[in-house]
C-alpha positions in Angstrom: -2.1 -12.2 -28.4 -2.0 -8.8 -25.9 -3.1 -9.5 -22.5 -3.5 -6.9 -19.7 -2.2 -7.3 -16.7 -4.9 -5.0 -14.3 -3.2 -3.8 -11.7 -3.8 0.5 -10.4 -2.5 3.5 -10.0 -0.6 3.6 -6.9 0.0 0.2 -5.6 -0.2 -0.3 -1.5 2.9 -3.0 -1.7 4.6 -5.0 -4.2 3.1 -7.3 -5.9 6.1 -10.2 -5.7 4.2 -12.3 -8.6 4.1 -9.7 -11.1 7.7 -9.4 -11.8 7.9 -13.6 -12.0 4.5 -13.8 -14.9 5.8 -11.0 -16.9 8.8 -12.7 -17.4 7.6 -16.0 -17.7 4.9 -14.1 -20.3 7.5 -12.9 -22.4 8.9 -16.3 -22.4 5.8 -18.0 -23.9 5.8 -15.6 -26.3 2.9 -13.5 -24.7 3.0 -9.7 -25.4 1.2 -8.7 -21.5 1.3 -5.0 -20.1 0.1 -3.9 -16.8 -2.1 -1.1 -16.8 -4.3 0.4 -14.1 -8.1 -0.3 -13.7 -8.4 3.4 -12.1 -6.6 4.7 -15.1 -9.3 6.3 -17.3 -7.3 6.0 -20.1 -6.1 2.7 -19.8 -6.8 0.5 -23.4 -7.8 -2.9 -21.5 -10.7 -2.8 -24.5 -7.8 -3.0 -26.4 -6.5 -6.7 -25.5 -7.8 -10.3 -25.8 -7.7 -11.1 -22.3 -7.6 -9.0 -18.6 -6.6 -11.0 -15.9 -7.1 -9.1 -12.8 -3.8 -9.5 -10.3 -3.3 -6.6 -8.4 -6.2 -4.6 -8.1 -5.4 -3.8 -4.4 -6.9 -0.5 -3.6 -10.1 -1.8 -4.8 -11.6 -1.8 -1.4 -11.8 2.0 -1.2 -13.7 1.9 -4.3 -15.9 -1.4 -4.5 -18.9 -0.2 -6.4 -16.9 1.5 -8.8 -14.7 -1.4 -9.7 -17.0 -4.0 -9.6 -18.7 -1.8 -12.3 -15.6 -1.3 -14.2 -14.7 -5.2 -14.0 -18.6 -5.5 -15.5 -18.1 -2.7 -18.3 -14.5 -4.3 -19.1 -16.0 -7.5 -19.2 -18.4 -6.5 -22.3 -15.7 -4.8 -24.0 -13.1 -8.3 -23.7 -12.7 -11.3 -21.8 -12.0 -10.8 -17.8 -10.8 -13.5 -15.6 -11.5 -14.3 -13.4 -15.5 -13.3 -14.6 -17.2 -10.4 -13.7 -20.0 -12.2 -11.8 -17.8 -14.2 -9.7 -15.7 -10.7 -9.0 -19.4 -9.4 -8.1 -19.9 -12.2 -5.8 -16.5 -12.2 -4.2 -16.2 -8.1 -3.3 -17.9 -8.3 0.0 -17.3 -10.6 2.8 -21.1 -11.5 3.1 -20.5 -14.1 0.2 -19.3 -16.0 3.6 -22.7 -16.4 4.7 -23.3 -18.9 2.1 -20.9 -21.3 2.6 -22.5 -22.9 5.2 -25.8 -23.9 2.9 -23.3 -26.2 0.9 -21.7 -27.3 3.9 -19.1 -25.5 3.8 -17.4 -24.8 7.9 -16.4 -20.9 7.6 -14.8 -19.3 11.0 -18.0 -18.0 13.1 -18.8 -14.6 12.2 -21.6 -12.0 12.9 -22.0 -9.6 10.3 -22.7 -5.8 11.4 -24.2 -3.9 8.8 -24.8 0.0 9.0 -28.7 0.3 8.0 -29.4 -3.2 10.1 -30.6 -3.3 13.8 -26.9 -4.3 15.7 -26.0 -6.1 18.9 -23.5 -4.4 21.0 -20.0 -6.7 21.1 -20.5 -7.7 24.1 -23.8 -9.3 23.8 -22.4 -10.8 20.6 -18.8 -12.3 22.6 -21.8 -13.1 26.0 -24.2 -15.3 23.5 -21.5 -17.2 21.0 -18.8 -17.8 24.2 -16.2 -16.5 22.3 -12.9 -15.0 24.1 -11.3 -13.4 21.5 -12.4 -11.7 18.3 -11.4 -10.3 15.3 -12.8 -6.9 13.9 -12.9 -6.1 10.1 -14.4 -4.2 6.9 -17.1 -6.8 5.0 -14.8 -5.4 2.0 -11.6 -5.1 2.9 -7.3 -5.7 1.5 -4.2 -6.0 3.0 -5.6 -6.1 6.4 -7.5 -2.5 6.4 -9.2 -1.7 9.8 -8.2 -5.3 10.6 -8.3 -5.7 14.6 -7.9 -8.3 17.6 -9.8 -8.1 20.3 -10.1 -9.4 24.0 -12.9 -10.0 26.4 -10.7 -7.7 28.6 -10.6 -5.1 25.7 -14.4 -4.9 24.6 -14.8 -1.3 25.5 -12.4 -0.6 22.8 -13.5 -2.8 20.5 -17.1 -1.1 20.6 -15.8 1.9 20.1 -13.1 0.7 17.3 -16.3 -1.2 15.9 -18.8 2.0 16.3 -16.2 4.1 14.0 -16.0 1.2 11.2 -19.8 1.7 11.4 -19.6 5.2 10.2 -18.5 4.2 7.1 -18.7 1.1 6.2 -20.7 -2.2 7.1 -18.8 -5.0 9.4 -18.1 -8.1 10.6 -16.6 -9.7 14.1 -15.4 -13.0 13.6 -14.4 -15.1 16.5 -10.3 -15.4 16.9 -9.2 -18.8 16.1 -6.1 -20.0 18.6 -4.4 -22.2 15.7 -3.4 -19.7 13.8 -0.8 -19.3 16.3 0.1 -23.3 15.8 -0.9 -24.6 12.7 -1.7 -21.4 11.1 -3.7 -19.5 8.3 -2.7 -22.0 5.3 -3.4 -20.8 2.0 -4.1 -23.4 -1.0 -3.6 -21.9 -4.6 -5.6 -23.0 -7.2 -4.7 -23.3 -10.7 -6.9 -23.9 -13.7 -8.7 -26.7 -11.9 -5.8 -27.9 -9.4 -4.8 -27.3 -6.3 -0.9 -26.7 -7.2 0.6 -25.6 -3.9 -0.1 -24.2 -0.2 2.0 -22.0 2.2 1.2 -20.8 6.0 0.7 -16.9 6.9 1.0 -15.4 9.9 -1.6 -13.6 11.0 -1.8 -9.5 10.0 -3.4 -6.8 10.9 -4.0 -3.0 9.9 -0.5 -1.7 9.4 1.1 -5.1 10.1 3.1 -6.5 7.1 2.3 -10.1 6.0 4.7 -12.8 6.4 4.3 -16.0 4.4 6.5 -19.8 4.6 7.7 -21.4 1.7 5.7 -24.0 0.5 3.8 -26.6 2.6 3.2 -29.9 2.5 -1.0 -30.4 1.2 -2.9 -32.6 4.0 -5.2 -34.8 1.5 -8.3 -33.3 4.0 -7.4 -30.0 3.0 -6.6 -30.4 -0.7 -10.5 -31.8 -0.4 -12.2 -29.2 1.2 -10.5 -26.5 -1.2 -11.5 -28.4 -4.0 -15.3 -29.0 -2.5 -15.4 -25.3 -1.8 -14.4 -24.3 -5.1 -16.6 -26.4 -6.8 -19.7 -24.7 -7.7 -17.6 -21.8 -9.8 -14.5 -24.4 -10.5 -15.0 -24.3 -14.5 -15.5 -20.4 -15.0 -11.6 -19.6 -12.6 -8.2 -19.1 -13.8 -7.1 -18.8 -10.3 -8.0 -18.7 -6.5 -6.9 -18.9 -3.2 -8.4 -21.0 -0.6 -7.4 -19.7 3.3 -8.6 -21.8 5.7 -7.8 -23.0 9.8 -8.6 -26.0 12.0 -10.5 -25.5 15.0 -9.5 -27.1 18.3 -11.4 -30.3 17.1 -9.5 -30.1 13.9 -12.4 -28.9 11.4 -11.3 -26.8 8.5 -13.3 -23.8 8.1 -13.0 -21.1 5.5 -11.4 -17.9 6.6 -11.8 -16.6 2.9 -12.2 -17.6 -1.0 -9.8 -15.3 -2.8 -11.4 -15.0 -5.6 -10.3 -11.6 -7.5 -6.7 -10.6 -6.9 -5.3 -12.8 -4.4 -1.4 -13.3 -3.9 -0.9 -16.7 -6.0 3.0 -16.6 -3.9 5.0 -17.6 -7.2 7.9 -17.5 -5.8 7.1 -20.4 -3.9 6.2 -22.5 -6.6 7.3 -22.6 -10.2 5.2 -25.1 -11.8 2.3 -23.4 -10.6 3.6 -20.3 -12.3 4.0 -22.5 -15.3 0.4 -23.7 -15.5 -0.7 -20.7 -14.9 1.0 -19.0 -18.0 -0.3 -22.3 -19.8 -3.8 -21.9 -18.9 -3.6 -18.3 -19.7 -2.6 -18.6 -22.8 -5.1 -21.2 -23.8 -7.8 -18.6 -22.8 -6.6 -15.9 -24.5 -6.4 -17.5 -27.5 
């Protein structure tokens, strides 16, 4: 079986888990390449399966590669599926979450050709202090920013700029991640198989993960619950989420498409992913 590994052209940052499932590919016996979605030429037509890993520059481009994922997708299989990939791309998926009730952090979207509240109306009417600035389709932190109610001036105008080229979102600031942090859960074809805490990043920052965590059995359950209505169509996902000072999870996002799956903190995970892999490629 040939599976391709869809990476692109000029990676922002190294992807640690590549290096980890090529070699535990070869091991299994599984001839995999990486190859660039951006790449013109690239054959992924050409191979039984395409998992999508690090796609990271994606974000500059979303239309484009959410059409390429779409046109790759009736050439040869694509995991994880083109329709959830669709779904994922913009932040706004967020918005739905609550319907299935599903807690996400509080968060206003601001979108370009939609009537907008100034920040500080938006900070005056939810009572929020601090606030968190960002893309609806963003990576690696990209026009990420932290705002105070001291600082709001800036933030409009930081907020005014993202306008003029791209819609938005403020989100309120969420003190635990300074205590018990951004944890991420990665799933694995069906199971939550590990978690790890981030620190929080922002544009230009660099992100800094933990080792593995220990899985409270509220969290493992709230992953799974937000996973659920897409849970049989994924190879993979990332659930990050925070407590709130009363100690409610809520979503910060559903990695859905190219998420760091932090091997290197957890080798059976890597081993069922490889397994479940092959399965579907096959």
């Amino acid at each position: 079986m040939r599976v391709a590994i869809a990476s692109c052209l000029r990676i922002p940052e190294p992807d640690l888990d590549e290096p980890l499932l090529l070699e535990a590919l070869a091991g299994a016996g599984i001839d995999a390449r990486v190859l660039a979605w951006d790449d013109d030429a690239a054959p992924f037509a050409e191979h039984d399966l395409v998992v999508l890993r690090s796609t990271w520059n994606y974000y500059q481009r979303v239309d484009d590669f959410v059409a390429w994922v779409a046109r790759t997708g009736q050439a040869t299989r694509v995991l994880n599926p083109p329709e959830i990939v669709a779904w994922n791309a913009k932040k706004t998926y967020l918005s739905e979450l609550p319907e299935r009730g599903i807690d996400i952090v509080p968060t206003e979207f601001v979108l370009q050709h939609a009537a907008r509240r100034p920040v500080a109306d938006i900070v005056g009417e939810r009572g929020w202090d601090d606030i968190v600035i960002k893309p609806v389709v963003s990576a690696g932190s990209f026009r990420t920013e932290r705002f105070s109610r001291e600082t709001l001036p800036a933030a409009q105008a930081f907020l005014d700029a993202l306008l003029a080229e791209r819609d938005a979102m403020v989100q309120r600031w969420m003190p635990s991640v300074d205590t018990y942090g951004e944890r991420s859960l990665v799933w694995v074809d069906g199971v939550v198989t590990h978690a790890i805490r981030k620190t929080p990043r922002f544009a230009g920052g660099n992100e800094r993960v933990s080792g593995e965590v220990a899985i409270a059995e509220d969290e493992r359950a709230f992953a799974e619950r937000a996973l659920l209505p897409f849970a049989a169509e994924l190879l993979y996902a990332r659930v990050d989420m925070v407590r709130d000072a009363g100690g409610t999870l809520r979503i910060m996002e559903l990695e859905l498409i190219e998420p760091s799956l932090f091997f290197l903190q957890s080798k059976p995970a890597l081993a069922r992913f490889v397994s479940a892999l092959a399965r579907r490629a096959r």
